[in-house]
C-alpha atoms as an extended CHARMM CRD file, in Angstrom:
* protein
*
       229  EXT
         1         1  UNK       CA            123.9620000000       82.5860000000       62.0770000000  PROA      1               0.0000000000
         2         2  UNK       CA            121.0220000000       82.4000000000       64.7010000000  PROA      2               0.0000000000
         3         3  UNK       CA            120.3770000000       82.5990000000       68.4630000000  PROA      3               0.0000000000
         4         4  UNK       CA            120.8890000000       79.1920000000       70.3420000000  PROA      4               0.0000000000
         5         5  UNK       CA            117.1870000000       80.8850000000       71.9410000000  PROA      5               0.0000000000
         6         6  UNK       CA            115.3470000000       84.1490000000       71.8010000000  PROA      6               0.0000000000
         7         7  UNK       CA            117.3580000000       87.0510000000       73.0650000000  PROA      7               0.0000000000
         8         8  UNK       CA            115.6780000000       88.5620000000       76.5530000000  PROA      8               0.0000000000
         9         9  UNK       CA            113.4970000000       91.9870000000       75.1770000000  PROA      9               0.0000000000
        10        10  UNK       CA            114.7960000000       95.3500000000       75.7240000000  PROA      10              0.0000000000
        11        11  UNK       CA            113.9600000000       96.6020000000       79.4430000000  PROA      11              0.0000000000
        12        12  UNK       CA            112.6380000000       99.7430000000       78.9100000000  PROA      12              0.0000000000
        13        13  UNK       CA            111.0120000000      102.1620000000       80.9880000000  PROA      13              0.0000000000
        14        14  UNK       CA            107.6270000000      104.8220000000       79.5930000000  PROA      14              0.0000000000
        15        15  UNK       CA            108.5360000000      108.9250000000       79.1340000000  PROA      15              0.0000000000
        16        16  UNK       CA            105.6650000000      110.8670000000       80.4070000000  PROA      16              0.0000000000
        17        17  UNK       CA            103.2560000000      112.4870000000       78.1650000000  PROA      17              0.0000000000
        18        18  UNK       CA            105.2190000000      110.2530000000       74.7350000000  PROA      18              0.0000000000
        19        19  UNK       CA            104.6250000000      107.6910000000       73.5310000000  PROA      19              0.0000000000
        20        20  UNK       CA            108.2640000000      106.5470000000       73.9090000000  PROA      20              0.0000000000
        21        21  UNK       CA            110.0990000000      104.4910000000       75.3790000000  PROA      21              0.0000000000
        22        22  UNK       CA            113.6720000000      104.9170000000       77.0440000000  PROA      22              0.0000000000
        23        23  UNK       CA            115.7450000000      101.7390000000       76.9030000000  PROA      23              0.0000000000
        24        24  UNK       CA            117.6540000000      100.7110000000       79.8130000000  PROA      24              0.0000000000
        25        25  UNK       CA            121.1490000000       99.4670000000       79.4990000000  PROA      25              0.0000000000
        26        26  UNK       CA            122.2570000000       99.6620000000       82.4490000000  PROA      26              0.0000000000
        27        27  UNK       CA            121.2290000000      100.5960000000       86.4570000000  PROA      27              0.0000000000
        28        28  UNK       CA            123.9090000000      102.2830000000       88.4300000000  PROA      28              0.0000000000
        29        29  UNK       CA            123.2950000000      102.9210000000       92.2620000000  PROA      29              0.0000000000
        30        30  UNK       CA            124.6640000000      105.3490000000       94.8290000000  PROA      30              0.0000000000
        31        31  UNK       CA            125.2850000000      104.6030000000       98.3750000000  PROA      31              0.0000000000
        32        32  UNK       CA            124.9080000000      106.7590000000      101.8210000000  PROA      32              0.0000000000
        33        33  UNK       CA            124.4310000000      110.0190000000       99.6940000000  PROA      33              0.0000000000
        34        34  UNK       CA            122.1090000000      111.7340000000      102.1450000000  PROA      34              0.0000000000
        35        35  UNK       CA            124.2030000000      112.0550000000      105.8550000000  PROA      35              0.0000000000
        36        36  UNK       CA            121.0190000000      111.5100000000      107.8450000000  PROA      36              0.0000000000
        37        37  UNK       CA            120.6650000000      108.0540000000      105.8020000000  PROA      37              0.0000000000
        38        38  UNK       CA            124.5840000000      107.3900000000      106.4850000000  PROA      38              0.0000000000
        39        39  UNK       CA            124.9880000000      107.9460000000      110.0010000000  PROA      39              0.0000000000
        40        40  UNK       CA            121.4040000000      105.5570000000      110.6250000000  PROA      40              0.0000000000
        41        41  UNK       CA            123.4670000000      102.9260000000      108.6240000000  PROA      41              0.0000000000
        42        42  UNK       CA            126.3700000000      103.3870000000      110.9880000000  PROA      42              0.0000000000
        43        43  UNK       CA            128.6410000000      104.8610000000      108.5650000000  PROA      43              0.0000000000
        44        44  UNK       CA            130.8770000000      108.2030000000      108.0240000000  PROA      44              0.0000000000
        45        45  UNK       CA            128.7770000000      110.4200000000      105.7860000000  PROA      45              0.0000000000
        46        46  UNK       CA            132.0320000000      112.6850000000      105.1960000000  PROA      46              0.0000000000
        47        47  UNK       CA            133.3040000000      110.2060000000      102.5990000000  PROA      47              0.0000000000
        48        48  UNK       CA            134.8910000000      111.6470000000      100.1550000000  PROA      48              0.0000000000
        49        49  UNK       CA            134.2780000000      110.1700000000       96.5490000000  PROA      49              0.0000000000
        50        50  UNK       CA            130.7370000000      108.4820000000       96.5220000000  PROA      50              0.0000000000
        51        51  UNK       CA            130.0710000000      104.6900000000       96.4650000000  PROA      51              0.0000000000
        52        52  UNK       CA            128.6760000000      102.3970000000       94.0100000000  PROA      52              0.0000000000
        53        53  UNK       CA            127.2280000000       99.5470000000       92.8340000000  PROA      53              0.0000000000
        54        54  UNK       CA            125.2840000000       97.9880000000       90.0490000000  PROA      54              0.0000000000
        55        55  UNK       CA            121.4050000000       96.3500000000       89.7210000000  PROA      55              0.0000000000
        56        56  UNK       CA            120.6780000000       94.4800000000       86.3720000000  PROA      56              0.0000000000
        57        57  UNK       CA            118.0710000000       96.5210000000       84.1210000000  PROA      57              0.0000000000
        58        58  UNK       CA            116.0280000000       93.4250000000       84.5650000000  PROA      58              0.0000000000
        59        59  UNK       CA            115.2690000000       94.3630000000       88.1710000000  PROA      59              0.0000000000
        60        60  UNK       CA            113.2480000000       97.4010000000       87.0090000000  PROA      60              0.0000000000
        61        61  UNK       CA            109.3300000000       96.7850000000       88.3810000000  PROA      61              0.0000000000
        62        62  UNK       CA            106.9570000000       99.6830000000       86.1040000000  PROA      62              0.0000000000
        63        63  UNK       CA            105.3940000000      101.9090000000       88.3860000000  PROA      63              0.0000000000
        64        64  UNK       CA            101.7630000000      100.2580000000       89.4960000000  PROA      64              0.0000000000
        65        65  UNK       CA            103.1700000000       96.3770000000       89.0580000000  PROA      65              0.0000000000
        66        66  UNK       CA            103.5000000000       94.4900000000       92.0040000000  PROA      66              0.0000000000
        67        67  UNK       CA            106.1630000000       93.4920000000       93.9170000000  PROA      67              0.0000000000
        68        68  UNK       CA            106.7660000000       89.8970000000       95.1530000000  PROA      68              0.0000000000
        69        69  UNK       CA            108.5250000000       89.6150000000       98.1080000000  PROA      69              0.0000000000
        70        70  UNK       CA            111.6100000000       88.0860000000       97.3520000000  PROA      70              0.0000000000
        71        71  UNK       CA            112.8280000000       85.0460000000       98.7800000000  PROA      71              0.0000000000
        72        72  UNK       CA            115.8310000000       84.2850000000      101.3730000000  PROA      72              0.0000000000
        73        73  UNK       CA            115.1120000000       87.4530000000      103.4510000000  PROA      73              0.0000000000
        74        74  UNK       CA            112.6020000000       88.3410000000      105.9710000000  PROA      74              0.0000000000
        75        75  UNK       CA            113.9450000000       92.1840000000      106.6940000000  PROA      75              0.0000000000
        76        76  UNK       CA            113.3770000000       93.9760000000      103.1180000000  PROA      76              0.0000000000
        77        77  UNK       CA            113.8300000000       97.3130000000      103.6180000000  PROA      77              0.0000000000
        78        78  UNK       CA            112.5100000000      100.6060000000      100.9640000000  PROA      78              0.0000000000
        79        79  UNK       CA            115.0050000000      103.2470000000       99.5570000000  PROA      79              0.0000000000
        80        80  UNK       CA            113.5370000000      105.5100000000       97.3210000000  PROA      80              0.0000000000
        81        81  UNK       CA            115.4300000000      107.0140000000       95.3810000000  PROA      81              0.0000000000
        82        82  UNK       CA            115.7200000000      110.0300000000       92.4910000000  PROA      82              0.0000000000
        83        83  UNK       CA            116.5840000000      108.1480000000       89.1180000000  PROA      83              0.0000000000
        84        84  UNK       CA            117.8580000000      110.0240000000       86.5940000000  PROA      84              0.0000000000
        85        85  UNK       CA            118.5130000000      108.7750000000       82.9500000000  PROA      85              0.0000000000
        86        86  UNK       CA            121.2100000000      109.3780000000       80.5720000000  PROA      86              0.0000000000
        87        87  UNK       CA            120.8520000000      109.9490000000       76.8440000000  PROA      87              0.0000000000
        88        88  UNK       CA            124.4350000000      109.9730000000       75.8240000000  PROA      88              0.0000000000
        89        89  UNK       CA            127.6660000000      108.8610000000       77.5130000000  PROA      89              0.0000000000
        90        90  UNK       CA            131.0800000000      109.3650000000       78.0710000000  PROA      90              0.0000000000
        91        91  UNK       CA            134.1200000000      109.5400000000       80.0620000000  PROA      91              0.0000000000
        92        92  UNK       CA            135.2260000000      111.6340000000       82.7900000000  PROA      92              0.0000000000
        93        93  UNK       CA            132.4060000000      114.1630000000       81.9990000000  PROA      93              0.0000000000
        94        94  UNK       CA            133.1510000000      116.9760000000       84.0550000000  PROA      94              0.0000000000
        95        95  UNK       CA            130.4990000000      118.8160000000       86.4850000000  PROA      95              0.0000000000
        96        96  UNK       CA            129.6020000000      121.7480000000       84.1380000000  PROA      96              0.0000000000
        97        97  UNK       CA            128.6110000000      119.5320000000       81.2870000000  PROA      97              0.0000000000
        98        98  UNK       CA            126.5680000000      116.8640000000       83.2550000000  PROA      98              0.0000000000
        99        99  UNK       CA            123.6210000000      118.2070000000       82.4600000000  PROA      99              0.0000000000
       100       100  UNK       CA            123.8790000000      118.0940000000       78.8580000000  PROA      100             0.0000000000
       101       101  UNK       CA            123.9690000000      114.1800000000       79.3610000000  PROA      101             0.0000000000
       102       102  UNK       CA            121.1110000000      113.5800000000       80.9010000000  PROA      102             0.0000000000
       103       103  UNK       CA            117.7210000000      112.6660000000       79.4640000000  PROA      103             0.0000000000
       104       104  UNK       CA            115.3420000000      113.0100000000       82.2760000000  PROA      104             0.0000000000
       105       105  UNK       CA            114.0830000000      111.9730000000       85.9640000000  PROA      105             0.0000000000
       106       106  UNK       CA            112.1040000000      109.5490000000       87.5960000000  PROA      106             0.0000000000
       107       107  UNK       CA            111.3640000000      108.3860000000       90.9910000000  PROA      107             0.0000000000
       108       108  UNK       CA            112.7220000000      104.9090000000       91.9260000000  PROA      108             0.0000000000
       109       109  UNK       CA            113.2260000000      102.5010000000       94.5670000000  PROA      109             0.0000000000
       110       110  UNK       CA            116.1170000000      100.2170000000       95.6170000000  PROA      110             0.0000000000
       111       111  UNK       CA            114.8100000000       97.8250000000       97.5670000000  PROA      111             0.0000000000
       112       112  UNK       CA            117.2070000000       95.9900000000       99.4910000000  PROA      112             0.0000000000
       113       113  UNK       CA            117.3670000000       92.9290000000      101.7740000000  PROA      113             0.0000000000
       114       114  UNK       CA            118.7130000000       94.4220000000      104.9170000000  PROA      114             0.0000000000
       115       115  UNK       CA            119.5390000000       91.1420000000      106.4450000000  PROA      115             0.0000000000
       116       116  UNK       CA            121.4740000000       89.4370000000      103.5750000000  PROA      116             0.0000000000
       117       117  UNK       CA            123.2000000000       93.1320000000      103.4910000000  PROA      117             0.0000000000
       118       118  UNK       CA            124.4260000000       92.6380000000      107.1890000000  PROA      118             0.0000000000
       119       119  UNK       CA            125.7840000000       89.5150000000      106.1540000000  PROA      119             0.0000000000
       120       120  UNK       CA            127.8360000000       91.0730000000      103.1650000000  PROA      120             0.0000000000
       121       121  UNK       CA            129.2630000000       93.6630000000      105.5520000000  PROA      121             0.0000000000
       122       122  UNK       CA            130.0380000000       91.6850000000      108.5820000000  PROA      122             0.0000000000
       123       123  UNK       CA            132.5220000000       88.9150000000      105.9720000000  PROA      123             0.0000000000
       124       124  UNK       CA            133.6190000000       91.7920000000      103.6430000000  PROA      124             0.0000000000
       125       125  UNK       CA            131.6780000000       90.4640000000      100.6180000000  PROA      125             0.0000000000
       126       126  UNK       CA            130.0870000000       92.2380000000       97.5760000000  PROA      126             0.0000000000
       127       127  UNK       CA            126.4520000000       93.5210000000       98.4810000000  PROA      127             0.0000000000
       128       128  UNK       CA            125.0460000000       91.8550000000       94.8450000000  PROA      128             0.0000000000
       129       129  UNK       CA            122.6060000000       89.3340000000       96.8240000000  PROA      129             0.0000000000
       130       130  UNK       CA            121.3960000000       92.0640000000       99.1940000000  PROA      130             0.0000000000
       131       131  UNK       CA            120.8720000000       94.4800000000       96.2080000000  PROA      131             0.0000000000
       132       132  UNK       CA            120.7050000000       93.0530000000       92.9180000000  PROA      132             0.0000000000
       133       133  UNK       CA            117.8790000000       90.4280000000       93.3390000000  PROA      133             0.0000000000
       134       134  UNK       CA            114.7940000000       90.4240000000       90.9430000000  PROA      134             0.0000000000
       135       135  UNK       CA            112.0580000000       93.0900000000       90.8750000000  PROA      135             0.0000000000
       136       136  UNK       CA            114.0640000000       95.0460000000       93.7350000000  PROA      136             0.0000000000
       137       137  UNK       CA            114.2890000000       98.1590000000       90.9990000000  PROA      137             0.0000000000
       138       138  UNK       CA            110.4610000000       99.9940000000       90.7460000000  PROA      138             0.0000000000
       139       139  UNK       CA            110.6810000000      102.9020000000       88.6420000000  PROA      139             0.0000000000
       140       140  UNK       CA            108.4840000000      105.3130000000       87.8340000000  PROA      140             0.0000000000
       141       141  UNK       CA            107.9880000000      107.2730000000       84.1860000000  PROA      141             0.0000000000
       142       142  UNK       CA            110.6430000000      109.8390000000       83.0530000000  PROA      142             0.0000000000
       143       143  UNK       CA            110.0860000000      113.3020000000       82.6540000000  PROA      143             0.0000000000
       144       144  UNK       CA            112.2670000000      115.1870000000       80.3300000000  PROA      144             0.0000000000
       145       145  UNK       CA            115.1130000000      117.2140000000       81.9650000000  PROA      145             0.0000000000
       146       146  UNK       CA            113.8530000000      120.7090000000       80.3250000000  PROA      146             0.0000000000
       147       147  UNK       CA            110.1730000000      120.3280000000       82.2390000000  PROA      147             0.0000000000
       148       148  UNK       CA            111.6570000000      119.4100000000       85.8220000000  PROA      148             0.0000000000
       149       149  UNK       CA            115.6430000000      120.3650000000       85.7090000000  PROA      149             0.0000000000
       150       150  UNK       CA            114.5440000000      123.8460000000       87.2710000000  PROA      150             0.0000000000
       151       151  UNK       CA            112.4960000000      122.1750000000       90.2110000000  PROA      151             0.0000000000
       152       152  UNK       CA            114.9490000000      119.4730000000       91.5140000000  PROA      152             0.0000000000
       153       153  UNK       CA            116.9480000000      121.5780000000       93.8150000000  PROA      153             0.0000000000
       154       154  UNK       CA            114.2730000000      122.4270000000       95.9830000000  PROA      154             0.0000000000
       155       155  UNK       CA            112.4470000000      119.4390000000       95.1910000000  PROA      155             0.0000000000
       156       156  UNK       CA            111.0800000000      117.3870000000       98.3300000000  PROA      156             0.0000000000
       157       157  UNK       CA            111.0590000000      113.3630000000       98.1630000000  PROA      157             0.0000000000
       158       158  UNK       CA            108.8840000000      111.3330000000      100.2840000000  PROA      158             0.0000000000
       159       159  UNK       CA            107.8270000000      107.3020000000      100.6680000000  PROA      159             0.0000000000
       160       160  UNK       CA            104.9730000000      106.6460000000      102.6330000000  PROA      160             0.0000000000
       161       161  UNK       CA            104.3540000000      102.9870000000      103.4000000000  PROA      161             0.0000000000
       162       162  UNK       CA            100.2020000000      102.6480000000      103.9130000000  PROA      162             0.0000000000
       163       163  UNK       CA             99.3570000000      106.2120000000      103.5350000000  PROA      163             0.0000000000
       164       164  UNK       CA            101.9860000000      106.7630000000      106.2670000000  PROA      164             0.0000000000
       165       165  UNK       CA            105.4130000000      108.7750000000      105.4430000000  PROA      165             0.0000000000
       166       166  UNK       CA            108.3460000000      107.0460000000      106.5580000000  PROA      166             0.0000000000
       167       167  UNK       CA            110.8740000000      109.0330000000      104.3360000000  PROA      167             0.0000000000
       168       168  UNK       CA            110.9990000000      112.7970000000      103.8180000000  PROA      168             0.0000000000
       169       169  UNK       CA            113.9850000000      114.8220000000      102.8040000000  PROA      169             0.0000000000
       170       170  UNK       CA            114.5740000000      117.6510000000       99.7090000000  PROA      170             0.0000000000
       171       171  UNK       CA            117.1120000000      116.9280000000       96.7390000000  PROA      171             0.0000000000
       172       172  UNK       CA            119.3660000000      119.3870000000       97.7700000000  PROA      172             0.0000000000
       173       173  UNK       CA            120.4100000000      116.9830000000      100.9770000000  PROA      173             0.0000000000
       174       174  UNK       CA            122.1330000000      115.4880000000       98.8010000000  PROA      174             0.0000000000
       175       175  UNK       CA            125.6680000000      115.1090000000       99.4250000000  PROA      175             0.0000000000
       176       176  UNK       CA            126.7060000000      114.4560000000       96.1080000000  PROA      176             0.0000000000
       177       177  UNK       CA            124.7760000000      116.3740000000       93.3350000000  PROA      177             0.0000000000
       178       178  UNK       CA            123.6680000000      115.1900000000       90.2720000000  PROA      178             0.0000000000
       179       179  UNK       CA            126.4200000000      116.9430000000       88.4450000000  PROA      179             0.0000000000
       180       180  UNK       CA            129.1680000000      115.3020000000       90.8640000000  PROA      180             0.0000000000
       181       181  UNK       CA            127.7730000000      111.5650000000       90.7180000000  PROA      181             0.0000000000
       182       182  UNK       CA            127.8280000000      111.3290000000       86.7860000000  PROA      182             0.0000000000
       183       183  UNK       CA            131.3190000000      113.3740000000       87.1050000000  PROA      183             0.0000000000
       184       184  UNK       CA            132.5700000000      110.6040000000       89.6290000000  PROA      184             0.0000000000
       185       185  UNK       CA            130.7090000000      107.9890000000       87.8930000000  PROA      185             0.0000000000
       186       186  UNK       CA            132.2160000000      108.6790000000       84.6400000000  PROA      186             0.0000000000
       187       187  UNK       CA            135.8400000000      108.2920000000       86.2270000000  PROA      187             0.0000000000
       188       188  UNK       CA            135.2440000000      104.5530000000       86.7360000000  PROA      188             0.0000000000
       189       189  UNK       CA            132.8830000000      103.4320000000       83.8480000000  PROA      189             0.0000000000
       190       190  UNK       CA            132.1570000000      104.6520000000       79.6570000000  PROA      190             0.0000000000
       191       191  UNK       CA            128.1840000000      105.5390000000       80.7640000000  PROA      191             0.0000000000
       192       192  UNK       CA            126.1110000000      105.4190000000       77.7880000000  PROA      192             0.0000000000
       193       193  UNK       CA            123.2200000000      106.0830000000       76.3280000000  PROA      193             0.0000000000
       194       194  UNK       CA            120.5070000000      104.1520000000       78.1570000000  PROA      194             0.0000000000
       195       195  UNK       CA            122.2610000000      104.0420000000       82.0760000000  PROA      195             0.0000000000
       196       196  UNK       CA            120.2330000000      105.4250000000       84.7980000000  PROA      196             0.0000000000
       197       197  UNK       CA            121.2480000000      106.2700000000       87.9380000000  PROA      197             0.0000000000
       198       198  UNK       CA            119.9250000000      105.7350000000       91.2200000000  PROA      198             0.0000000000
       199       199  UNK       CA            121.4900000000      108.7350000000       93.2660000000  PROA      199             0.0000000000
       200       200  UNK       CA            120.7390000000      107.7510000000       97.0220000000  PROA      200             0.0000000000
       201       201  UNK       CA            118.0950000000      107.6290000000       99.7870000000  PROA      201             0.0000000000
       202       202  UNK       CA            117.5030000000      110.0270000000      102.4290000000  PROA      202             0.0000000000
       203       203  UNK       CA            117.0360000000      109.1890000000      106.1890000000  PROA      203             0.0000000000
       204       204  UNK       CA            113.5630000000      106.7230000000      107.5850000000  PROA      204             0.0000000000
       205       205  UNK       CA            114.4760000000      103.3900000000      105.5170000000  PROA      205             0.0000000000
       206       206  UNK       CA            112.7320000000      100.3730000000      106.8070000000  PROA      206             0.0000000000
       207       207  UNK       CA            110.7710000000       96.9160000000      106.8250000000  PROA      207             0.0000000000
       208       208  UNK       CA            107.7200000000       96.4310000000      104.0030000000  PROA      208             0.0000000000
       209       209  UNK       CA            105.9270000000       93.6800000000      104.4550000000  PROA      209             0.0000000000
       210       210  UNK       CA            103.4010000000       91.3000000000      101.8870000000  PROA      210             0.0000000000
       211       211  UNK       CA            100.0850000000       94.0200000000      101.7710000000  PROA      211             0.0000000000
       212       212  UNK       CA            102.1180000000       97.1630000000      101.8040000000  PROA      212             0.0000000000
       213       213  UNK       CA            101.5830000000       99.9000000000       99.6920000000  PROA      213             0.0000000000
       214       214  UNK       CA            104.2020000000      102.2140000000       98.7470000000  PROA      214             0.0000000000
       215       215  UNK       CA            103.5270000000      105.6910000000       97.4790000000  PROA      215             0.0000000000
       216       216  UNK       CA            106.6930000000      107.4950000000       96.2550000000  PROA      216             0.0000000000
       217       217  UNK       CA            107.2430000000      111.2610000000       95.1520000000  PROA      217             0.0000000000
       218       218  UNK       CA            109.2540000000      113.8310000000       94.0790000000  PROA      218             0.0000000000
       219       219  UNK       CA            107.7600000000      117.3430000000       93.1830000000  PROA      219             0.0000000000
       220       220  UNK       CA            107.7810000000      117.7150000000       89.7940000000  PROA      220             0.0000000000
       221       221  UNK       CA            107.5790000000      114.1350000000       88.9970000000  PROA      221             0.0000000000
       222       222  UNK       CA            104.9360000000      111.6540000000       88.4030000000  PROA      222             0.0000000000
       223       223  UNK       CA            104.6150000000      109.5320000000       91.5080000000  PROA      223             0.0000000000
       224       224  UNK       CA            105.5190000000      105.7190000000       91.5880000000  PROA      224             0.0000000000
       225       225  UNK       CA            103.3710000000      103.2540000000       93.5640000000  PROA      225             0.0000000000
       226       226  UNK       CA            103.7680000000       99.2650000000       94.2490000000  PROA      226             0.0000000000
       227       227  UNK       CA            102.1070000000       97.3750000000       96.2050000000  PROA      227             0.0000000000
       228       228  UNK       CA            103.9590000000       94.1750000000       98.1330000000  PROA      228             0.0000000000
       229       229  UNK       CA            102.3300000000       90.5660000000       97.3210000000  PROA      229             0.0000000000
């Protein structure tokens, strides 16, 4: 038996300081997990189990690629984002054992088109054209979980846009922690090994434009940069 045509290759993202490589499967996202972020969207930030949705692994963009602006939009908007990858699965993992699922970090970036977003909202429909478009994933490398676990807590994330910060916040804004998303997550969906998970973005989100050039960090992390073409 054969392939009607070649399968698509493995998405895959780089591990700092290996020389491996950690293979996607799949790209789950988490919505209005910072308050600040929430209440600038217009929404309740008091919600009480958090909110997802789903990007295709082949929306990931490697940290110093470019970015083309994608079409049927003209109000694209940065998120960045802590990633954080799994390297086994499960259900209904509970909060005390989290950790012992995860792989590593990154820093990442759902970039969403604000516009077709307002759309989805205002008729009730699913956000997957505001969200889920091509190369609207960057990622940055992942560091291992036992060199940065310790720092995330504390750990303060920025995005400037042209040398000029437009989002600063610390991890522990969070309103869901790590330990509680892949808890909640687990509820709903068999993770396994190869998800990552975009946990939320913190207050400042906005318009890039073609030119821009986004710098994105998270102590302890390498940084991620794109620039817009």
């Amino acid at each position: 038996m054969t392939y009607a045509f070649p399968p698509a290759p493995i998405v895959t993202l780089p591990v700092t300081d290996s020389d491996e490589l950690f293979p996607v499967r799949r790209i789950f996202c988490v919505g209005r997990n910072y308050a600040d972020h929430a209440k600038e969207m217009g929404e309740n930030p008091e919600s009480e189990t958090p909110m997802f949705f789903i990007k295709p692994a082949e929306t990931l963009v490697l940290n110093g690629n470019n970015v083309p602006y994608p079409s049927a939009t003209t109000d694209l908007h940065h998120e960045v984002e802590l990633v954080v990858a799994l390297k086994k699965g499960g259900k209904n993992i509970t909060p005390d054992t989290a950790n012992a699922h995860i792989y590593g970090y990154a820093v990442g970036v759902d970039l969403t088109r604000r516009d077709l977003q307002k759309v989805c909202k205002d008729k009730r429909h699913p956000w997957d054209v505001a969200k889920s478009f091509d190369n609207s994933a960057p990622c940055g490398s992942i560091t291992l979980a036992d060199n940065s676990q310790s720092l995330l807590a504390s750990a303060e994330i920025t995005l400037s846009v042209n040398g000029e910060i437009k989002q600063k916040a610390t991890l522990g804004d969070m309103i869901w922690s790590v330990e509680n998303i892949i808890y909640h997550l687990s509820r709903l969906f068999e993770l396994r090994s190869g998800d990552i998970i975009m946990t939320g973005t913190p207050a400042g989100v906005g318009a890039i434009n073609v030119d821009d050039e986004i710098e994105c960090q998270i102590d302890g992390l390498e940084n991620l940069t794109f620039k817009v073409i």
